[in-house]
N, C-alpha and C positions, 0 to 999 in steps of 0.2 A: 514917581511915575505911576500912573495908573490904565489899565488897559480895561477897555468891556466890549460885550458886543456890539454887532452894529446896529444903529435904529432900526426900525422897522424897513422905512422908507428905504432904508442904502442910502440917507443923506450924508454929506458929508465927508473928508478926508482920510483918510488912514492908511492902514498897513493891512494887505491879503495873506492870508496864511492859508497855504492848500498844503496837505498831507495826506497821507494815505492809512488809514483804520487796519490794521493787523486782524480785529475780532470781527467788522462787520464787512471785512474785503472789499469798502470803497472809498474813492478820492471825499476829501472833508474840506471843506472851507468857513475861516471865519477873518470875520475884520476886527482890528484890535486899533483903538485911541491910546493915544499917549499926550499927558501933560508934562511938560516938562519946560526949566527954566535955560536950559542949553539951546545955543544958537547953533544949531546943527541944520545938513541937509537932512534931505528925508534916507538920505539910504546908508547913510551912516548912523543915523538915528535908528533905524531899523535892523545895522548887523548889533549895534549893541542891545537890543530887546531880544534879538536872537541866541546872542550870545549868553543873557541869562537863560532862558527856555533852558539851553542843553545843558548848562549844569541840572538845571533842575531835573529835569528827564534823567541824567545820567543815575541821580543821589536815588530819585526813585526806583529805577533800574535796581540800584543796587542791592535796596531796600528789600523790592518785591523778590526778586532773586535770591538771596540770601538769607531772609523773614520770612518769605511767603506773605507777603502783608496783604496781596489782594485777596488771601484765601481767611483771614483774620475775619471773622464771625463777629470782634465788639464792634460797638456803633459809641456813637456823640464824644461827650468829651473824653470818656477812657480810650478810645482808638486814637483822638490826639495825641493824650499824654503815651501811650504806648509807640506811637511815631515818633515823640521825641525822644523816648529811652532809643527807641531802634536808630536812630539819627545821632545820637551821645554816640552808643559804643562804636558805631561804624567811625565815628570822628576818634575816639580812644584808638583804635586798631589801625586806625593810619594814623594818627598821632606816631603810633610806636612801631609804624614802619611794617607790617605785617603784610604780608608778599598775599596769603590763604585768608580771605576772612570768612571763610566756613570753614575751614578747618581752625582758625582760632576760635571762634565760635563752641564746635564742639567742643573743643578741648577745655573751653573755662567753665561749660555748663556740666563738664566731668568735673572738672577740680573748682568749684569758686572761689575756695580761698587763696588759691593761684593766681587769679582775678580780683579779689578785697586785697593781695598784697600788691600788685602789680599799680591799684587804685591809690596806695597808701591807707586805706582802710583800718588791713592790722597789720 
């Protein structure tokens, strides 16, 4: 499935997505395409495009909250690879059922071999 903006014109079919901006205090809209081989309606077609967003949202959420990721100063491709370390361990800490993932957080950047054992490491 692939989504993009709209043309220029607003030709076209899609899907409206109106939201509201937290940082610049106003309503946002964009139109998003979807190809896809599913004989679906449109608005079933549209809660499951929905329904990934909010995971997504959510993982980020978790990220920025937890990391401070939007305060993360690197750029290009070490800020990827630093997203997928931070995207592992939050999957590692609910792998193993962690209620606190800042508080498990601090505690392994106290102890990391508490961490390389828990990894199987050593």
């Amino acid at each position: 499935m692939v989504s993009s903006p709209s043309p220029a014109r607003g030709e076209g079919k899609g899907f409206t997505w109106i939201w509201y901006d937290k940082r610049t205090r106003h309503l946002k809209q964009s139109r998003s395409y979807a190809l896809t081989s599913l004989d679906w309606e449109a608005a079933r077609l549209a809660r499951l495009i929905r329904s990934r967003w909010s995971i997504e949202h959510h993982d980020s959420l978790v990220r920025d909250v937890t990391f401070a990721e939007d305060r993360c100063l690197v750029r290009g491709q070490a800020a990827m690879g630093l997203a997928h370390l931070r995207g592992f361990a939050i999957n590692c800490l609910r792998q193993w059922q962690v209620s606190n993932l800042s508080a498990a957080i601090e505690r392994f950047a106290a102890k990391p071999f508490e961490l390389l054992a828990r990894l199987g490491v050593v």
